[in-house]
C-alpha positions in Angstrom: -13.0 4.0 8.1 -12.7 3.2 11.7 -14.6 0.3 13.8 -17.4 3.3 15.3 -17.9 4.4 11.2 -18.4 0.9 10.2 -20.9 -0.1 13.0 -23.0 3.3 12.2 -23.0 2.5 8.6 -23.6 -1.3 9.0 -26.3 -0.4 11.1 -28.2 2.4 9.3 -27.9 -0.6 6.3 -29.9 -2.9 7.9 -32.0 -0.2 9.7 -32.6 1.2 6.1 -33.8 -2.9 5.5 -36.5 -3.3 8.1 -37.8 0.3 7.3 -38.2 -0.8 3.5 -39.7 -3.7 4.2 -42.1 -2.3 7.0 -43.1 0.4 4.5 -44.0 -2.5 1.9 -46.3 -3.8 4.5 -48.7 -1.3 4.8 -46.9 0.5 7.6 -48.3 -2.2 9.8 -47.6 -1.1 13.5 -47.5 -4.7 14.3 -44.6 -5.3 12.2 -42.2 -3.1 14.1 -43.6 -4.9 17.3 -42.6 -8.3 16.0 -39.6 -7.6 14.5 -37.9 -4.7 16.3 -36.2 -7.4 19.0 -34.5 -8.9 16.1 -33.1 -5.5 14.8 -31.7 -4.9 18.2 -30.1 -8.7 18.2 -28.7 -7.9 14.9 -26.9 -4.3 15.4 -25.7 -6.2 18.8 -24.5 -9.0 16.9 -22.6 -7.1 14.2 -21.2 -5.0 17.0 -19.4 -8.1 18.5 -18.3 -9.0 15.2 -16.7 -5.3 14.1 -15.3 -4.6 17.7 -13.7 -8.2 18.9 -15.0 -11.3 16.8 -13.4 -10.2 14.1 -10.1 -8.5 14.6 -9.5 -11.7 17.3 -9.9 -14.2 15.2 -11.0 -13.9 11.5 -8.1 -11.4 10.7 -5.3 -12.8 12.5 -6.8 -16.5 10.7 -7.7 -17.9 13.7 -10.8 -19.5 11.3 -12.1 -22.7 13.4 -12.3 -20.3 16.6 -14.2 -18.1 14.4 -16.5 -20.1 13.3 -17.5 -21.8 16.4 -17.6 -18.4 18.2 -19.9 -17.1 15.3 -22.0 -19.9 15.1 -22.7 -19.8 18.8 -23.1 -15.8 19.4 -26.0 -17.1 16.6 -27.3 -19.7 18.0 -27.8 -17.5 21.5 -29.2 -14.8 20.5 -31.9 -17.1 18.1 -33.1 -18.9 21.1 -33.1 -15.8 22.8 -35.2 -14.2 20.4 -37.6 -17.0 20.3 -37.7 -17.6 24.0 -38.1 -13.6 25.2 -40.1 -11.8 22.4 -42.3 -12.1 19.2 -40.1 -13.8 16.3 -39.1 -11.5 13.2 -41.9 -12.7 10.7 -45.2 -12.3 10.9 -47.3 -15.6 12.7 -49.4 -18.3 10.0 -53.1 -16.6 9.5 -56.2 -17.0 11.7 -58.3 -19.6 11.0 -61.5 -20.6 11.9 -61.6 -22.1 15.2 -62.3 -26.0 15.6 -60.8 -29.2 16.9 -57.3 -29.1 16.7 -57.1 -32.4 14.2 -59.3 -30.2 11.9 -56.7 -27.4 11.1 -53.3 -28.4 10.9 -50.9 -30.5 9.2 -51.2 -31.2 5.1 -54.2 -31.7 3.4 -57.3 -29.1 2.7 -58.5 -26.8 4.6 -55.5 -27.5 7.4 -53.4 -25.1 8.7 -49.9 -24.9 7.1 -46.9 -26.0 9.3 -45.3 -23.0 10.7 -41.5 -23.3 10.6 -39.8 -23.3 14.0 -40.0 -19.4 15.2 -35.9 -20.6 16.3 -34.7 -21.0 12.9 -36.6 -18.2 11.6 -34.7 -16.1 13.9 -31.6 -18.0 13.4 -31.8 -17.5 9.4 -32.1 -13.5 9.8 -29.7 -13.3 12.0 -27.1 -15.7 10.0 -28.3 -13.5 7.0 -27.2 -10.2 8.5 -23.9 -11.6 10.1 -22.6 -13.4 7.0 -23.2 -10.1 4.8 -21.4 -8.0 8.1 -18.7 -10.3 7.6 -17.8 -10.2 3.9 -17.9 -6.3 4.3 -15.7 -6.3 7.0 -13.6 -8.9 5.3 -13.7 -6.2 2.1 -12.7 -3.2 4.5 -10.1 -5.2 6.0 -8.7 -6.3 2.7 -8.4 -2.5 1.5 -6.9 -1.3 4.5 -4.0 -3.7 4.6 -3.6 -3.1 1.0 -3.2 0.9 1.8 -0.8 -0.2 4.9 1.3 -2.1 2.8 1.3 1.0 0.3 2.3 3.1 2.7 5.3 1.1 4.6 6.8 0.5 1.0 6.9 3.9 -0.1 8.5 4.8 3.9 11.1 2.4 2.9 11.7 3.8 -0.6 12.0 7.2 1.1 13.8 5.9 4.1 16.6 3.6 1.6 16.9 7.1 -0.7 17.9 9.2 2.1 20.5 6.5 3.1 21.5 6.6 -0.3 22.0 10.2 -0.6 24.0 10.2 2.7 26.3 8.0 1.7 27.1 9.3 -2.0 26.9 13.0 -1.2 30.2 13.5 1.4 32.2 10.9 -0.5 31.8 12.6 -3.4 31.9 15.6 -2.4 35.5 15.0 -0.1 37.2 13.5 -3.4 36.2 16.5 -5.6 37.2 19.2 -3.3 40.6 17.5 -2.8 40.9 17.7 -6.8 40.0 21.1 -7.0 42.6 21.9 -4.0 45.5 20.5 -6.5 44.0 22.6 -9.6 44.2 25.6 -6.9 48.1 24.8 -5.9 49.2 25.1 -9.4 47.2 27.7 -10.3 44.9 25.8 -13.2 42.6 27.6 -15.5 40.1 24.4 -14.6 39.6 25.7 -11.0 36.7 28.1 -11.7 35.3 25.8 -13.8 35.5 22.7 -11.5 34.0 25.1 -8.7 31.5 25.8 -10.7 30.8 22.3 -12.0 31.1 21.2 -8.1 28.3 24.1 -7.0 25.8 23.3 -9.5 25.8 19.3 -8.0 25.4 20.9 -4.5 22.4 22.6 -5.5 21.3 19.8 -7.5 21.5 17.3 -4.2 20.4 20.3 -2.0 17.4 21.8 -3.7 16.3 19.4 -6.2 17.0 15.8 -4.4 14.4 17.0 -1.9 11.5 16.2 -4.8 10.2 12.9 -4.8 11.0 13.0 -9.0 12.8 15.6 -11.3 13.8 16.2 -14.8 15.7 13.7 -16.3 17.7 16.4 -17.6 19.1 17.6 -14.0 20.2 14.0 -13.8 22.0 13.9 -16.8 23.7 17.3 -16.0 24.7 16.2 -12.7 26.2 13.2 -14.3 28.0 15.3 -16.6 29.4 17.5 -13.9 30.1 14.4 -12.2 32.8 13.0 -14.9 33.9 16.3 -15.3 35.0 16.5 -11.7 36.4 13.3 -11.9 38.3 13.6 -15.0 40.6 16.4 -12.5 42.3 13.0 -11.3 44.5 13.1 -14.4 45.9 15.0 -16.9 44.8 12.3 -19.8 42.0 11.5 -20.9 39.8 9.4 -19.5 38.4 6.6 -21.9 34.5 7.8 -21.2 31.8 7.3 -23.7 28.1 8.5 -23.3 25.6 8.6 -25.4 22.5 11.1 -23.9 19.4 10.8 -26.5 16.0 12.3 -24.4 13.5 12.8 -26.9 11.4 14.8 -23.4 13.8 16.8 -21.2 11.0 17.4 -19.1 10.5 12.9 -18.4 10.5 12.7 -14.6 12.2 10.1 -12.5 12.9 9.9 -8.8 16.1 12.0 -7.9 19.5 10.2 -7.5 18.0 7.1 -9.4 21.5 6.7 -11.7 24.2 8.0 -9.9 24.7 4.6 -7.5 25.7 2.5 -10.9 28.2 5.7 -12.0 29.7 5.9 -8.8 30.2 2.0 -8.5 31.3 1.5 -12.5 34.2 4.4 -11.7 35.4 2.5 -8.5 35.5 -1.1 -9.8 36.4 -0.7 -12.9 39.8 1.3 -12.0 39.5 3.4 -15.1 41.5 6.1 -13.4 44.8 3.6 -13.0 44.5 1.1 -16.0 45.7 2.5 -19.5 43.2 -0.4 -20.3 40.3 0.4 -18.8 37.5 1.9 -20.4 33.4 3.3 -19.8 30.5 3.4 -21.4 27.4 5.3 -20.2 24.3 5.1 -22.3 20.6 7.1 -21.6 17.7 7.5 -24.2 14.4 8.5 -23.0 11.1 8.8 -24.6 7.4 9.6 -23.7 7.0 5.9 -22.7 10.3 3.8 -21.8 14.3 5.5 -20.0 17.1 3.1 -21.5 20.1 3.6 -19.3 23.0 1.0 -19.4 26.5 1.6 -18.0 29.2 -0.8 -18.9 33.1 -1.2 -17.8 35.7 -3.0 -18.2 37.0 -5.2 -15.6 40.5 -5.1 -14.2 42.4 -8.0 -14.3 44.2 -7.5 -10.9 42.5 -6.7 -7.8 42.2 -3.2 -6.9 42.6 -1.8 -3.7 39.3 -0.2 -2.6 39.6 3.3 -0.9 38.8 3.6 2.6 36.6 6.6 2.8 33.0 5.1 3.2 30.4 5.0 0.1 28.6 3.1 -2.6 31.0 0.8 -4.0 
């Protein structure tokens, strides 16, 4: 809700106010005469408050400026009230005429002491303001909340896409150099490692796109995954998984895993130590995803590969 919506709706509610209580009164014509100045003082005042009081100094917690500014924009527009027109409530009653002694102060038969028409004014205006003010205050509150909503999920989406970048041509350079060996000497694993290779491509082209997808499409591209890397050697790779999903169809955000895969295979060197070893584990049910990877550590430093990545 912009500042323009807030004023019209702040306005038709105290508009909405004076009617209700003119109605109450009989429709009294002299009602709307007395108190129609202080209706206009009051859309004016919430209109300084929505347009610049507010955003100037209450929301960036400028608080003692606000106050003193609020308190005098009141105080104004009270003695104004009082000073150029009739005050918002209707006058003490009529009563019969006699010496001035006779009628007023306490006792019998004298007038009531009329409070000063100032603080009348200032009252219904501090009313209105302070009820302007903790809506505003509410509106503000929601708005930052929905800001801060929306920057998070940008960087979500902006941190995924610089995710994907990096994995995806690492990856995909390593594998393609595996499957140009398989093609030199003539393996029966080339057709399969193509075809292992083309279903990750689709997975990262078509899929990765979705802001979640079947956990099942990320357990297959981790399986095509080892089984690309496996072409690095002829033996066996010491690689364990355990894949229990109870729901194929449980959703998570695309590309959620494959970061800690990528990195276990890198630093843990299980493609160069007889020692080494790997253990992926996923179970998923309708209410909690378990996924721990685990690998052994080498006990000499490794030399990192220079081709840019996770890892």
């Amino acid at each position: 809700m912009n500042r323009t919506k807030r004023f019209l709706f702040q306005s038709f509610l105290w508009l909405t106010i004076w009617v209700t209580a003119w109605l109450l009164l009989d429709d009294d014509i002299d009602f709307i005469r007395k108190n129609g100045p202080s209706l206009v003082f009051q859309i004016a005042v919430i209109a300084s408050l929505i347009f610049y009081v507010a955003p100037a100094f209450l929301f960036k917690k400028k608080y003692i400026l606000f106050v003193l500014i609020s308190l005098g924009l009141l105080v104004f527009s009270s003695y104004f009230i009082s000073e150029g027109f009739t005050g918002p409530i209707d006058g003490p009653p009529n009563f019969p005429e006699g010496p001035p002694g006779d009628h007023e102060g306490p006792g019998p038969g004298r007038r009531p002491m009329a409070p000063p028409q100032f603080m009348i004014n200032f009252l219904v205006l501090s009313l209105a303001y302070i009820l302007a003010t903790l809506i505003e205050t509410f509106l503000f509150a929601q708005r930052k909340e929905r800001e801060s909503i929306r920057i998070k999920n940008e960087n979500l989406q902006t941190e995924l896409k610089l995710l994907k970048s990096q994995i995806n041509p690492h990856f995909l350079f390593n594998a393609l150099n595996n499957i140009y060996a398989l093609s030199v000497t003539n393996s029966n694993k080339t057709q399969q490692s193509i075809s292992a290779l083309a279903n990750m491509l689709r997975y990262v082209l078509y899929e990765c796109d979705r802001p979640v997808v079947p956990i099942q499409k990320e357990i297959e591209y981790i399986e095509n995954y080892l089984e690309l890397f496996a072409l690095k050697s002829s033996k066996a790779f010491p690689i364990t998984t355990d894949f229990q999903v109870l729901d194929k169809g449980t959703l998570i955000a695309p590309m959620l895993l494959i970061p800690f895969l990528e990195n276990a295979l890198k630093h843990g060197n299980i493609d160069s130590n007889a020692d080494a070893s790997l253990r992926i584990k996923i179970h998923s049910n309708v209410e909690s995803l378990l996924f721990e990877i685990e690998n052994s550590i080498p006990q000499t430093p490794i030399k990192k590969d220079a081709v840019g990545g996770i890892g």
